[in-house]
N, C-alpha and C positions, 0 to 999 in steps of 0.2 A: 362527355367524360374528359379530364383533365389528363394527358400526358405528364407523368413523373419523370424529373430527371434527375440524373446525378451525375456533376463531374459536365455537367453539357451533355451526357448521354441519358436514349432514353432507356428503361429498365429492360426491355427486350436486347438491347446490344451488350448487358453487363454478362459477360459468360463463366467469372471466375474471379476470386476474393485477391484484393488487392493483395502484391508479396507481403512478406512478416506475418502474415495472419497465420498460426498455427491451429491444431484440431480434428483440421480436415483427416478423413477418413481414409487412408491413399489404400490398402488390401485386407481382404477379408480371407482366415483360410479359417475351417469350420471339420470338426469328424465325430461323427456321433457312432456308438455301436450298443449294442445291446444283450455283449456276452457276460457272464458272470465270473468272477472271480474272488477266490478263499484265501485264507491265511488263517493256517492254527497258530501262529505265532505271535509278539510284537511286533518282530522287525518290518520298518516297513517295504512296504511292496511295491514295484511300478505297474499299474494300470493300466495308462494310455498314455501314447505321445504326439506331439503333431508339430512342423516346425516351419518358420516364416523366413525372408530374408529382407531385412529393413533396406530400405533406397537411400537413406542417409543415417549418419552416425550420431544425428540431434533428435531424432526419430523416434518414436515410444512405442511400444506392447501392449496394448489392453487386451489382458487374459481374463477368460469368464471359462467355468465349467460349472455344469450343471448335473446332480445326478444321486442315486440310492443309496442304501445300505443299509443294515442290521447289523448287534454284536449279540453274541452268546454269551449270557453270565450277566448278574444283578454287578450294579458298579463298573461297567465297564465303558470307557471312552472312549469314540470313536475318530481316528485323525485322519483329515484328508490333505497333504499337502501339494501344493507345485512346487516345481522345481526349476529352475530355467538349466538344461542339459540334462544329464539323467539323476536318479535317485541320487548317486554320490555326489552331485554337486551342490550348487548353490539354491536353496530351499530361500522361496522368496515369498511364500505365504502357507497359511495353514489355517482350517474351520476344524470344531469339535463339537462333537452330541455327545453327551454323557448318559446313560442309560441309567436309569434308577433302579427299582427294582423288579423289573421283568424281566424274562428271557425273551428272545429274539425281538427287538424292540427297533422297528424301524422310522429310517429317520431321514429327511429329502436333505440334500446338501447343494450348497450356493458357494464358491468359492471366484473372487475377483480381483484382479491386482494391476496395475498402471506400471508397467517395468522399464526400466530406460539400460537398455544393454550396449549402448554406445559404440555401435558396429556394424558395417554393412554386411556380414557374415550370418551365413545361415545360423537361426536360433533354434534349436528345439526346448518344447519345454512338456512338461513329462510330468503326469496326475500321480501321487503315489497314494498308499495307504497304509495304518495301520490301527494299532489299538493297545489298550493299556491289558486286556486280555486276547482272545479270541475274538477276530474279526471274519463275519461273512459280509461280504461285499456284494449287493444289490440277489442276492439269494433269497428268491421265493419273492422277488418282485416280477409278473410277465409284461410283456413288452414294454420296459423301461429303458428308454434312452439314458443314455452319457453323451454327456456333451462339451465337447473343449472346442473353444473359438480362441483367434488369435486376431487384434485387428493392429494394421500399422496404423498409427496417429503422426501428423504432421508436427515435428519438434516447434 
C-alpha cells in the first residue's frame, strides 16, 4: 500500500487544518427540556434560553432549535422566533404554521440561523413565541423535547 503525503508529510502526522481555514466547530452548548408552555395572548413569550461565549470576535453562532406546538382557533399563526438576548432585543430569525381550519392543529417546528455577534462576550439567545390568536405551546404533546443548540464556528 502506497504512503500518502502532503507538504512531505505523511497523513498520520497531519493533526489540524492549515491557519485561515475557517468552519471548524470550536463549542457546542445544547439544552433540551420537555415542559410546556401557554399564552392566551399575542404577545410574544420567552420559552427558553441558553448562552455561549465566542473565543473570537470574527467567530459565528450557529443556532438550531427544534421543537412542538399547537394554536386554538381556525386561522391562526403560529411564530416561533430567536432572539440573540432576550425577547426585547434583537430578534434575528423567525418560522410560522398557519393553522387552517382546525382547532388545536399541531405543528413540528425547525428554526436555524448563522449569527455573527462580533464579540467575545457571553451571548445568550432566547426561543420566544407567539401567535396571531391564542397560542398553546407544545400542549397535549408527551414526551416532546425542545431543543436549542448553540455551536461556535471558526470565523
Amino acid at each position: 500500500m502506497a504512503i500518502i503525503t502532503l507538504n512531505n508529510n505523511s497523513i498520520s502526522n497531519i493533526t489540524s487544518l492549515p491557519t485561515g481555514v475557517g468552519g471548524k466547530v470550536l463549542q457546542v452548548q445544547s439544552s433540551s427540556i420537555t415542559s410546556t408552555a401557554s399564552s392566551s395572548t399575542t404577545s410574544i413569550v420567552s420559552f427558553m434560553n441558553l448562552s455561549i461565549t465566542p473565543s473570537s470576535t470574527s467567530n459565528k453562532v450557529f443556532c438550531i432549535y427544534q421543537g412542538t406546538g399547537y394554536a386554538n382557533g381556525h386561522n391562526n399563526t403560529l411564530l416561533i422566533r430567536l432572539y440573540r438576548g432576550t425577547i426585547s432585543d434583537t430578534q434575528i430569525a423567525q418560522t410560522a404554521n398557519a393553522d387552517g381550519n382546525n382547532d388545536y392543529e399541531g405543528y413540528a417546528f425547525g428554526l436555524s440561523k448563522l449569527d455573527s455577534p462580533s464579540t467575545t462576550s457571553a451571548q445568550q439567545y432566547t426561543i420566544g413565541f407567539g401567535a396571531t390568536q391564542n397560542l398553546f405551546h407544545n400542549m397535549g404533546f408527551s414526551s416532546n423535547n425542545h431543543t436549542l443548540t448553540l455551536m461556535e464556528i471558526a470565523g
